[in-house]
N, C-alpha and C positions, 0 to 999 in steps of 0.2 A: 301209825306213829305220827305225832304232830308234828309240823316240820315247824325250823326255827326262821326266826321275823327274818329278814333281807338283812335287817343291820345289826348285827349283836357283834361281840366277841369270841375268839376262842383261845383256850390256855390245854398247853397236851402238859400233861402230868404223867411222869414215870411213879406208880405205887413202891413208895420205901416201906423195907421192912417194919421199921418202925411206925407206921401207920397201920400195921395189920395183928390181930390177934393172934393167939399161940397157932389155930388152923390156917395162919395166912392171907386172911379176909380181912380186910379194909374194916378197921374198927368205924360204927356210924359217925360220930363227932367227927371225923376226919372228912367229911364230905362241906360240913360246914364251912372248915377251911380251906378246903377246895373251890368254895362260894365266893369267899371272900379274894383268894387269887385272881379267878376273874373279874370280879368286882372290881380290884382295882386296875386291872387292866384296862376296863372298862373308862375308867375315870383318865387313865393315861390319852387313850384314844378320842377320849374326848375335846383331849387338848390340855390336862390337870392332872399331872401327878397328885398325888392325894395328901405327900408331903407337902406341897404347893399349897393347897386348899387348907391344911390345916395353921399355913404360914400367912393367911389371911385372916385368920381368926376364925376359923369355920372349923366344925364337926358335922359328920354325920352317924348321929346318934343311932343304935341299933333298936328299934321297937320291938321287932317280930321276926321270926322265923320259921317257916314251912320246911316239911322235908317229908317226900315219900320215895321208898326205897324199890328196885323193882328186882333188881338182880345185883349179886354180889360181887367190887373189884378184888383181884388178889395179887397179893405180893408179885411187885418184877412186869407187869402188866403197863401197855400206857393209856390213858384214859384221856378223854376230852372234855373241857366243863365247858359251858356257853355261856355267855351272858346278856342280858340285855334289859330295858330299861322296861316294865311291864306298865306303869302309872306316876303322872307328874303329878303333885299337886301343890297348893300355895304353899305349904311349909313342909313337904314330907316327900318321898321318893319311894318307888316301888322295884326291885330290882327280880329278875325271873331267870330260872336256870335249870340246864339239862348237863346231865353227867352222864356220858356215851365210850364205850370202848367196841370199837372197829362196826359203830352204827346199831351199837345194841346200846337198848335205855339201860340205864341202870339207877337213877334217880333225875327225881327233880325237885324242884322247891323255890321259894320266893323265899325273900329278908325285906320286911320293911322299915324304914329311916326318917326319923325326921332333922333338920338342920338346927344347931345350936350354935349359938355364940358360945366361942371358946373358954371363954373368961366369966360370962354368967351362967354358962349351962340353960338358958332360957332357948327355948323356940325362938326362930329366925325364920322372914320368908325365904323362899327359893330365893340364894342369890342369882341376881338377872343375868352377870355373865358368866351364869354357871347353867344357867335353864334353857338357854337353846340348843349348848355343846351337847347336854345329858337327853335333851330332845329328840335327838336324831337317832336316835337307838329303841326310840316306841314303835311296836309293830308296823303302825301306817304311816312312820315317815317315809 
């Protein structure tokens, strides 16, 4: 099993009924937002609530999302998601993630981003005092 980078996050998540189909299983789309929980922890920890960041006129736009599934969570269960910063680059972000209950995979998947201006929806470089905080969370820092 790959182990995760020295710096990332973690968010434990109790599975709600309401996340699971009629057999109790974590419907898939529910992982997604599981992604995105960390994710914004992610962005807390970095020093940016994400309310903050959008209060400066920034977005960060979803481009992409990865997800492979490896075993299934169920209802009443607590699960762990990780997260962390996989790829910086001039205008986009790469974020990486593992969904674990008591050290079993259970998926993983990447979301890729790029930064928009609020107000035009246009592409924006990495803002600067947003790129060394989001830094510190790539594998080799």
């Amino acid at each position: 099993m790959r182990r995760l980078p020295p710096h990332h996050v973690d968010v434990e998540i109790e599975v709600r009924y309401a996340e699971t189909d009629q057999m109790g299983v974590v419907h898939h789309a529910n992982y997604l937002v599981w992604f995105e929980l960390a994710r914004t922890r992610l962005c807390l920890e970095a020093g940016f609530h994400y309310a903050e960041i959008e209060r400066r006129g920034l977005l960060l736009l979803v481009t992409g999302a990865e997800l492979s599934y490896r075993a299934p969570a169920r209802y009443g269960e607590r699960v762990r998601a990780a997260c962390w910063v996989e790829r910086v680059g001039s205008r986009a972000v790469t974020f990486a993630y593992r969904i674990e209950r008591g050290g079993e995979l259970l998926a993983t998947g990447s979301t890729e981003h790029v930064w928009v201006d609020a107000g035009t929806r246009r592409p924006v470089r990495f803002p600067a005092q947003l790129k060394g905080p989001f830094e510190r969370f790539l594998p080799g820092a």
